[in-house]
N, C-alpha and C positions, 0 to 999 in steps of 0.2 A: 487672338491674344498672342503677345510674344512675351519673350521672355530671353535677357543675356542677348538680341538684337534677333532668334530665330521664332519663327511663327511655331507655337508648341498649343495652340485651338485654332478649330478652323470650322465653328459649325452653323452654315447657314441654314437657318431654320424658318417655319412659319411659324407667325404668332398664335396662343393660346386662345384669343379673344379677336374680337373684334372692335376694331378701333375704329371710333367714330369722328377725328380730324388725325390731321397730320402730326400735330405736337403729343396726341395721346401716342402715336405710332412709334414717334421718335423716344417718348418717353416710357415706354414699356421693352423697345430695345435695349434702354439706358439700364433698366434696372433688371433683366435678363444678364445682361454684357457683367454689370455688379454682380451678380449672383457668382456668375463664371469664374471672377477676379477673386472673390473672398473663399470659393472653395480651392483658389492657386493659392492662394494667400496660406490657406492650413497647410495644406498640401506642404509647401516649401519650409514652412516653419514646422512640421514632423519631420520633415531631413534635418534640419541642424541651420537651415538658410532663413534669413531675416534681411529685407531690402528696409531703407531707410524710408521711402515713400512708394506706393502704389497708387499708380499713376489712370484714370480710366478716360482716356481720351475721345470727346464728343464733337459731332460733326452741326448739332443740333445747338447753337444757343437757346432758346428758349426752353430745348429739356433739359440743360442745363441752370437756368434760371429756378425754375421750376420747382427743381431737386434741391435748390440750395437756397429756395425761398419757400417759410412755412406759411407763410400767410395765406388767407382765404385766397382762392380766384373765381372768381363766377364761371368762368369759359372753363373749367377743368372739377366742376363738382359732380360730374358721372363720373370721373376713374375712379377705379375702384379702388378702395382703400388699401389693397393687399402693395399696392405699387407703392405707394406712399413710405415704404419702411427705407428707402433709399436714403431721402430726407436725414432721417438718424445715421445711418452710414458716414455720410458726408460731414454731417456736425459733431460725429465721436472722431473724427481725424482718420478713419481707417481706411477711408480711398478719398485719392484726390480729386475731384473733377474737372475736366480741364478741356476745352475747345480747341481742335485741329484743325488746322486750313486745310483746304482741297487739295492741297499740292503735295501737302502728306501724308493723305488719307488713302494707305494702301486698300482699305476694303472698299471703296470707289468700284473697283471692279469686280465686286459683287452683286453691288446696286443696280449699277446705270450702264447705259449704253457709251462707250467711250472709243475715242481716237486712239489708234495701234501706239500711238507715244505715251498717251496715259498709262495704256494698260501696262506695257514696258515699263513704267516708274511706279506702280502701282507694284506689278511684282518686284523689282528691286527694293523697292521700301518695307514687303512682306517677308523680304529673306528668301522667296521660292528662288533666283536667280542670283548669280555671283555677279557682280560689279562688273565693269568691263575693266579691261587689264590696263593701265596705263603706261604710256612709252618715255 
């Protein structure tokens, strides 16, 4: 999670459950990552700080879809309902959900196995590295 452009979380964790496809995977991330954001969220607002929108940006269109569609789905009637509070989240205005391309998806190299170039823009886009100096 960042926050004012510096990485202020940083916690790669295993999942609770066991996920039985890849979109439950994605979407159990999604509303873990939520949890994360809305306890920053108090957090900031007990200091006296208030951002205009909070932003949770997904790598995952379809748990994205997902989250922001209440309708029945056949292929997602095993998750378990606890995940499902995300949905209200997203409909009270309190996080915004929003899809990121690969290109500036610093946790990429958390994931996956990546090229020395990725990983190099992966942490500059995390904040762990300063920009390189320009002439």
């Amino acid at each position: 999670m960042t926050f004012a452009r510096e990485v202020v979380s940083l916690l790669p964790k295993l999942q609770k459950c066991v996920a039985l496809s890849t979109i439950e995977t994605e979407y159990i991330a999604t509303v873990e990552a939520c949890k994360d954001l809305l306890w920053m969220m108090i957090f900031l607002e007990d200091l006296g700080l208030h951002e205009e929108r909070y932003i949770l940006y997904c790598d995952s269109q379809s748990a994205i879809q997902l989250a922001k569609n209440v309708a029945y789905h056949a292929q997602t009637k095993h998750f378990q309902r606890r995940y499902h509070w995300i949905r209200e989240v997203v409909e009270e205005k309190l996080v915004a959900l929003e899809e990121v391309h690969t290109d500036q998806n610093g946790s990429d190299m958390l994931t996956k196995i990546l090229r020395k170039s990725k990983i190099e823009a992966c942490l500059l886009i995390a904040g762990l590295v300063e920009p390189p100096m320009q002439e």
